[in-house]
C-alpha positions in Angstrom: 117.5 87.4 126.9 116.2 86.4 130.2 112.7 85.3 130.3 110.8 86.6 133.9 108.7 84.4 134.8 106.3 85.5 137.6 105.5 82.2 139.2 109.0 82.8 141.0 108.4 85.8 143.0 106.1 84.2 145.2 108.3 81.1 146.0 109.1 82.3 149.1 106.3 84.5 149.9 103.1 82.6 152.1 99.6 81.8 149.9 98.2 83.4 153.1 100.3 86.9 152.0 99.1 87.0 148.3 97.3 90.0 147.0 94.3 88.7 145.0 92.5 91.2 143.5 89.7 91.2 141.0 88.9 87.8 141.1 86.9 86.2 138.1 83.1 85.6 139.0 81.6 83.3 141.8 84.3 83.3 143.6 83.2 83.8 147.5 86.1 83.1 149.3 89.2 84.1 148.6 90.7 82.0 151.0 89.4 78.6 149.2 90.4 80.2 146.1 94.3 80.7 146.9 93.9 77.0 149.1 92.7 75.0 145.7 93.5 77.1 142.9 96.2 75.1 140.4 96.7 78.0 138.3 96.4 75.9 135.4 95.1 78.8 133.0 92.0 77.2 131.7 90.1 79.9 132.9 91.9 82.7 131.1 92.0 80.5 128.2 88.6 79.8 128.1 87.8 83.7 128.5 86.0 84.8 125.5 86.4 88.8 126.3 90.3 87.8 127.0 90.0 89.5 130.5 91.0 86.7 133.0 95.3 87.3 133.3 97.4 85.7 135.5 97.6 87.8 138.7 100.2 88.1 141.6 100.9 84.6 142.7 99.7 83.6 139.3 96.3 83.0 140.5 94.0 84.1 137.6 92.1 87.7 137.8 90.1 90.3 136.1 91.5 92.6 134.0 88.9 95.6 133.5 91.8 97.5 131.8 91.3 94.6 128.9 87.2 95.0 128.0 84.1 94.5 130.5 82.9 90.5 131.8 79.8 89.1 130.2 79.3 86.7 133.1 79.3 84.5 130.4 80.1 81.5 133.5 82.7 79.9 131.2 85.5 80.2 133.2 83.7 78.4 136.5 82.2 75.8 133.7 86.0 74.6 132.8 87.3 74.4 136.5 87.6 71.2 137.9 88.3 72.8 141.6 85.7 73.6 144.2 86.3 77.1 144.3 83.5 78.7 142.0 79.7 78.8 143.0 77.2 77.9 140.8 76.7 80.4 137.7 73.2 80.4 138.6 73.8 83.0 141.5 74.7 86.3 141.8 78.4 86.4 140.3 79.6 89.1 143.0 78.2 91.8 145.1 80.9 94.3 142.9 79.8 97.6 141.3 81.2 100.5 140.2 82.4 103.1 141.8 84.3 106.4 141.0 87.4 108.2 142.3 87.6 112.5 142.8 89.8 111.7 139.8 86.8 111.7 137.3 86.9 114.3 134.8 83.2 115.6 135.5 84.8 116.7 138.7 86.8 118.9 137.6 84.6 120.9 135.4 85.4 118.7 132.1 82.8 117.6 130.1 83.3 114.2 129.8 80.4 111.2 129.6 82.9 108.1 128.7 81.8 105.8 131.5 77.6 106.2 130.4 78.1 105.5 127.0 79.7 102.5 128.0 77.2 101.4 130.5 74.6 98.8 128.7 72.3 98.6 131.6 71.9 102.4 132.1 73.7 102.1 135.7 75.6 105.4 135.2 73.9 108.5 135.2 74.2 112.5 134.9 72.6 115.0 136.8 71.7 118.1 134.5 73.0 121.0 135.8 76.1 122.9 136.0 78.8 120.6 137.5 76.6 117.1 136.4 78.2 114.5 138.2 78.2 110.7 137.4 75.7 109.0 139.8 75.8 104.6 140.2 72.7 103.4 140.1 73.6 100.3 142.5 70.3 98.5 141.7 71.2 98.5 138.1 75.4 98.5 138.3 76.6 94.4 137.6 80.0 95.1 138.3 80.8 93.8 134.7 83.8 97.2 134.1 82.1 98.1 130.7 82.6 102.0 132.1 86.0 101.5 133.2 88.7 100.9 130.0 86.8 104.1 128.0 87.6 106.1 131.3 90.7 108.5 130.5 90.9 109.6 134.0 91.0 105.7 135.0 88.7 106.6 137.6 86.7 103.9 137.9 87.3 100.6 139.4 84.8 97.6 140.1 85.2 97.2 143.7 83.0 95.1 146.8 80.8 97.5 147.6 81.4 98.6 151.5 
């Protein structure tokens, strides 16, 4: 059997055409990242919540599918690039935010994404259609609400 290995499929494609998405924390530039990443895999090694994969390129990225990111600064601590800030700032300016494909939408009881939510950033209006509401003040981006989702409605995006 063939092993795929996906380092190929971007042989001939330009580092200047590679879809980064979800990149691990304190990252600001995605730019520098794809310039002076090595894709060595320390960081997803490192990864305690096992959430850093190896992305399109095989550049690393978050997986929010995988568990929620306790900016735990781990993964910029083992990098010997120049492509992380320091993990004394702000990790990113990402925070929920949620799709028409959320179950509440459609009249389903469902409360998956607040259970989740340790720093109370998700909320529900009373009422008869209660909607979830992002507190952005509260919100760290960190995707605790989006694995329980079963709508997969949720994704941890720069907010715009």
């Amino acid at each position: 059997m063939v092993q795929f290995n996906s380092d190929k499929r971007s042989l001939f494609r330009s580092k200047n055409r590679i879809a980064v998405h979800n990149l691990p924390p304190w990252i600001e530039d995605a730019q520098a990242f794809i310039n002076n990443c090595t894709k060595c895999a320390d960081c997803i090694s490192i990864c305690p919540e096992q959430i850093i994969t190896k992305g399109d390129g095989g550049y690393p990225q978050i997986d929010f599918n995988l568990g929620e990111c306790s900016f735990c600064g781990k993964c910029a601590d083992i990098c010997n690039e120049q492509i992380f800030t320091t993990t004394d700032q702000t990790p990113w300016n990402k925070k929920a935010q949620i799709s028409t494909l959320c179950l509440a939408a459609q009249n389903i009881y469902c409360r998956s994404c607040a259970e989740s939510c340790e720093s109370l950033a998700l909320t529900f209006k009373i009422g008869i259609n209660a909607l979830p509401q992002i507190n952005t003040e509260l919100c760290t981006g960190c995707g605790a609400c989006v694995s329980p989702c079963p709508a997969q409605a949720i994704e941890i995006k720069e907010l715009q």
